[in-house]
C-alpha positions in Angstrom: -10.1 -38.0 13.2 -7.4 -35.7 12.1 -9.7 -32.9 12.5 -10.8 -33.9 16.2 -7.0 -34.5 16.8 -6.0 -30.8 15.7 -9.2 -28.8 17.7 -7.5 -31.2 21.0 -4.0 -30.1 20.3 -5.3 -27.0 19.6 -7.0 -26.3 23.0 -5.8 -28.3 25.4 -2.5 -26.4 25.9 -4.3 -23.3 26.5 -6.8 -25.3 29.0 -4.2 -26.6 31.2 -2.1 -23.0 31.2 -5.0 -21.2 32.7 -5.8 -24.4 35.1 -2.1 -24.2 36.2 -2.6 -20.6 37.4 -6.1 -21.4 38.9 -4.0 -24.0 41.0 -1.4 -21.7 41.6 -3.7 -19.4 42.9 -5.4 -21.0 44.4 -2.6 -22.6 46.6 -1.4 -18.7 47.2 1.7 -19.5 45.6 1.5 -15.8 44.9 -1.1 -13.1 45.9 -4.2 -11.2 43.8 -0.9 -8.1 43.9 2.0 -10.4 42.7 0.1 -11.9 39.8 -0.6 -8.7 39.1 2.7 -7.3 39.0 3.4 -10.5 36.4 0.3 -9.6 34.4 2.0 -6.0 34.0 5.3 -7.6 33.4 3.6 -9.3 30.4 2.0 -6.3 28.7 4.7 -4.7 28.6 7.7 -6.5 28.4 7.4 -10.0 27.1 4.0 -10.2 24.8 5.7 -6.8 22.7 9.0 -8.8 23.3 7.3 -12.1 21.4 5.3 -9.9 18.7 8.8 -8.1 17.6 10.3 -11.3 17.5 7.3 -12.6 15.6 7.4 -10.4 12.9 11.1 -9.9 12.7 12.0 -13.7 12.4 9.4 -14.2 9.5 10.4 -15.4 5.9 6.6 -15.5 4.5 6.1 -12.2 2.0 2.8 -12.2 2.7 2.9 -11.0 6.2 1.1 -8.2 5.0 -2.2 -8.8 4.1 -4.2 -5.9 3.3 -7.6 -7.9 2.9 -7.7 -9.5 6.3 -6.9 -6.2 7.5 -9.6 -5.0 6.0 -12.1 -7.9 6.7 -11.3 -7.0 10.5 -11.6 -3.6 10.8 -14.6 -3.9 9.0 -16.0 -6.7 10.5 -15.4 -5.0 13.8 -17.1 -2.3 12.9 -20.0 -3.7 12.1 -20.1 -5.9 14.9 -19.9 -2.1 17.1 -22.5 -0.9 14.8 -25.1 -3.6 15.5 -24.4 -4.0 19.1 -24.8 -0.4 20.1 -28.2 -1.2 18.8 -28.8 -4.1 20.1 -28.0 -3.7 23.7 -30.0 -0.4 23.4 -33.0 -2.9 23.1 -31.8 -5.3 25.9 -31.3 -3.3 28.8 -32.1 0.7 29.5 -29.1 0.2 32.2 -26.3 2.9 31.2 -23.7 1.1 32.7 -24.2 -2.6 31.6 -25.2 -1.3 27.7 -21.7 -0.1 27.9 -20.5 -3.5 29.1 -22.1 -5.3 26.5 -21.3 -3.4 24.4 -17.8 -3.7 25.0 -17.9 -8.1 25.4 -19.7 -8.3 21.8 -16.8 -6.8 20.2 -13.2 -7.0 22.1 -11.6 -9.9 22.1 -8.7 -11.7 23.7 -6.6 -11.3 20.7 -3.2 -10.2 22.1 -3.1 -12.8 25.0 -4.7 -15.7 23.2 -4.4 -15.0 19.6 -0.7 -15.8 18.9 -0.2 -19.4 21.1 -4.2 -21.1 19.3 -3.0 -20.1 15.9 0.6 -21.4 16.6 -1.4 -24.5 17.7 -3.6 -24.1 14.6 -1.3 -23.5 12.3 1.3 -26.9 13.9 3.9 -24.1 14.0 4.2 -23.0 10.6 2.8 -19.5 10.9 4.4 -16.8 9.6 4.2 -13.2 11.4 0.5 -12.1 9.9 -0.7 -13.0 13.2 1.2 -11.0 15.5 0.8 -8.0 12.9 -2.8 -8.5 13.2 -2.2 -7.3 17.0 -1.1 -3.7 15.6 -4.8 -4.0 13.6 -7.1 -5.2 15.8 -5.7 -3.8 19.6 -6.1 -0.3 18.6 -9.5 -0.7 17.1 -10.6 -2.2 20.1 -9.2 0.2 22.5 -10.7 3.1 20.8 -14.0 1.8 20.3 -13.8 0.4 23.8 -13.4 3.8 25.4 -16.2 5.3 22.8 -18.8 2.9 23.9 -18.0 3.5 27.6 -17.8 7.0 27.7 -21.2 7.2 25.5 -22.7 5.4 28.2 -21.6 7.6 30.8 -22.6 10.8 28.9 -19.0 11.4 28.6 -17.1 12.8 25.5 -13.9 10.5 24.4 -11.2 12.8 23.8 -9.0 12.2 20.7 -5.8 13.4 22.1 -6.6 10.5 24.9 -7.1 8.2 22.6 -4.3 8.4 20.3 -1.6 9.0 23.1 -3.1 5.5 24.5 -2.6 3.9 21.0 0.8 5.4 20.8 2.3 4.5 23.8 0.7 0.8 24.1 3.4 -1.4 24.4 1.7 -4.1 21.9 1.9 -1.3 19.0 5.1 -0.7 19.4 6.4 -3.9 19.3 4.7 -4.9 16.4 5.7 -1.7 14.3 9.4 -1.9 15.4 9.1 -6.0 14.0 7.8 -4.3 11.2 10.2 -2.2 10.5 13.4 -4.5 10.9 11.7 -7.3 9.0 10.6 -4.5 6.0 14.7 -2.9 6.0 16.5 -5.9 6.6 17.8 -4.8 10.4 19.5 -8.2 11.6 19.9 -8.1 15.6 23.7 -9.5 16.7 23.4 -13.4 17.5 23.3 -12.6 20.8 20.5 -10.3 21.3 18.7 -11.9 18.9 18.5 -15.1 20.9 18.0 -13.4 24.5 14.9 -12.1 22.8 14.3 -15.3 20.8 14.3 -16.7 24.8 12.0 -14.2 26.3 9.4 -14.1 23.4 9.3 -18.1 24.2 7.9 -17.2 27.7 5.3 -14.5 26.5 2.1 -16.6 25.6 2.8 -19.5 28.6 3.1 -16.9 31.3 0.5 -14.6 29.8 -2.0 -17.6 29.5 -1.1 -19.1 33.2 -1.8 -15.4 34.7 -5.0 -15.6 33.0 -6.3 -18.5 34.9 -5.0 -17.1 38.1 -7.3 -13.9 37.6 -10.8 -16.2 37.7 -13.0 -15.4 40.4 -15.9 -17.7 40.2 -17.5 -16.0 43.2 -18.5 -12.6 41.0 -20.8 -14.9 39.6 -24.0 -13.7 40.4 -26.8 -11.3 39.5 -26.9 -10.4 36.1 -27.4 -13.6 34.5 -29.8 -12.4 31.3 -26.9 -9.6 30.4 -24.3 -12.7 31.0 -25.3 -15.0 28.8 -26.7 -12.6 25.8 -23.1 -10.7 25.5 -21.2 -14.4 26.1 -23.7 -16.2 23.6 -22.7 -13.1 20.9 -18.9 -13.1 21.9 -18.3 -17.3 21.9 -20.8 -18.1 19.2 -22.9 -15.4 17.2 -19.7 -13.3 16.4 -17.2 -16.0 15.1 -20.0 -18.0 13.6 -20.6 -14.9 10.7 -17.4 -13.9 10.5 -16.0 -17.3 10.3 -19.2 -17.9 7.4 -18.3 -14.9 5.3 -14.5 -15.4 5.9 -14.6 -19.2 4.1 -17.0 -17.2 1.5 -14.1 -14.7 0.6 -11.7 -18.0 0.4 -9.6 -17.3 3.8 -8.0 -20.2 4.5 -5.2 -21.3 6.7 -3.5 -18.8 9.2 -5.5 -15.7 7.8 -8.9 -17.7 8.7 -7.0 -18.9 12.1 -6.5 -15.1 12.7 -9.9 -14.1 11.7 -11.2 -17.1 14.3 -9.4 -15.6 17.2 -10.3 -12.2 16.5 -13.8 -12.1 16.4 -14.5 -15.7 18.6 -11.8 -15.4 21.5 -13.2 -14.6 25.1 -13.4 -11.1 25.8 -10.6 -8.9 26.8 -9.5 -8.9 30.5 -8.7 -5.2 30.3 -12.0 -4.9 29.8 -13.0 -5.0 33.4 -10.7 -2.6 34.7 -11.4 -0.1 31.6 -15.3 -0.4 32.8 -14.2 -0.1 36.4 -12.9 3.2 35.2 -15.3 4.7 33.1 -18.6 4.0 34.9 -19.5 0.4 33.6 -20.8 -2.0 35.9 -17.7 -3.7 37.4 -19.4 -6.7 38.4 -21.1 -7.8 34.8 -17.6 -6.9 33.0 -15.5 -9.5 35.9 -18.3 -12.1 34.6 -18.2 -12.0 30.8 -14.5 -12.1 31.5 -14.6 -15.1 33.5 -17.2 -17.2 31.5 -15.6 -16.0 28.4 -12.7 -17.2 29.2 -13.7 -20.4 30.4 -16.3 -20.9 27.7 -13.9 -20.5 25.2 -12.4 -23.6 25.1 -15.4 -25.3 24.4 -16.7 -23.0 21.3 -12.9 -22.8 19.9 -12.9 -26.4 19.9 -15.9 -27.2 18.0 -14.7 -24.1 15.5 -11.5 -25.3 14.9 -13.4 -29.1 14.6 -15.7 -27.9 12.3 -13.1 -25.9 9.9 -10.4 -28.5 9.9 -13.1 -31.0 8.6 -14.0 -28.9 5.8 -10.2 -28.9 5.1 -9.5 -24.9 5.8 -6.5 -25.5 8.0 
């Protein structure tokens, strides 16, 4: 019971966020442009706002963990390795093997990652989750753009690529956390708890303009590509990582972290990245609609099954 108890508490919140701005939306509260303008307010304001306040506020020493770093760089890789092949065998469409491509390995992490495993965790994370952003964010973005422009017969340039990790406002508020947390920097009381304030709004807001994004009428066409790169996203994915991660003793927020990474819905940024770089627009709005709906269901038998086995 306590385990069906935490995978409710756990998902539930995040349910009726994104329902709230499918409702919002949906009574034009605001327009497709002004949730927009919020969703860019997020990314770059509040989330880095909440991931510096994340890792600058922790007490835990071990908010560096150097192997679940390395499970999910390496996991990630191999997940990119064996999808390029796959998808090569699914479909001879360029522009949905880069979409595939894309859903099987880039997650949600940024958005969703922080507010399940503070639900997870019953709020007694420390910052390894929020550090995992400046891990996993990067990885994804590169290989994202690598997979697209492979599929477009494009070469990804490097000096692109870096100057997109540098200046992504994710990275740098997890390195400048980082850094006050590793030299001691204490902000004055009364910075620290304007930004103690905004980091609060970060994962509601990000979550409710989420919800207001679904458009359930791009469902259509594509339905084999759909449910093969949402089956390996929701289920395939998290399901080995999860196994091997138990194997390797994760437990508690670093198996929380590894969850999220490899089993939340696919990124949102991933349609307009495919929009840009030749993908097929309307497969990439549909793994990120289903993904995202999806979700909930597969999370909540994860965290069921993981909290049984008493590994949270």
């Amino acid at each position: 019971m306590e385990s069906l108890i935490l995978s409710f508490n756990s998902v539930m919140p995040v349910f009726l966020l994104m329902l709230t701005g499918y409702i919002l939306r949906a009574l034009k509260v605001a327009d497709k442009k002004g949730f927009d303008t919020v969703n860019r307010l997020v990314f770059k304001a509040f989330l880095p706002t909440l991931l510096f306040y994340n890792l600058y506020s922790t007490e835990s020493a071990d908010v560096v963990n150097p192997k679940l770093m390395a499970f999910s760089v390496i996991g990630t890789l191999i997940v990119f390795v064996l999808g390029y092949f796959a998808v090569m065998l699914i479909t001879k469409d360029n522009a949905k093997r880069g979409v595939m491509l894309q859903g099987f390995f880039r997650s949600n992490y940024a958005i969703l990652g922080i507010p399940v495993i503070e639900y997870i965790c019953r709020g007694r994370q420390s910052g390894l989750s929020s550090l995992m952003v400046a891990v996993v964010v990067p990885l994804f973005n590169v290989l994202a753009v690598v997979c697209l422009e492979r599929f477009r017969n494009g070469r990804p340039g490097v000096g692109k690529l870096l100057r997109g990790i540098i200046t992504n406002p994710l990275i740098i508020g997890c390195l400048l956390g980082l850094i006050c947390y590793l030299v001691g920097i204490k902000l004055p009381s009364v910075v620290e708890k304007a930004v103690s304030d905004i980091s609060k709004i970060a994962s509601p807001l990000a979550i409710i303009v989420l919800g207001a994004s679904f458009n359930f009428a791009s469902l259509r066409g594509c339905v084999r590509e759909l449910i093969i790169t949402v089956a390996a996203r929701l289920v395939i994915v998290p399901a080995v990582a999860v196994f091997f991660a138990v194997l390797m003793g994760f437990t508690g927020e670093a198996l929380a972290c590894i969850l999220i990474a490899f089993g939340a819905p696919v990124a949102v940024s991933s349609f307009s990245m495919a929009q840009q770089m030749g993908g097929d627009e309307n497969l990439a709005a549909q793994v990120v609609v289903v993904s995202s709906v999806l979700c909930l269901v597969t999370l909540f038998g994860f965290i069921f099954v993981l909290g049984a086995i008493g590994r949270f």
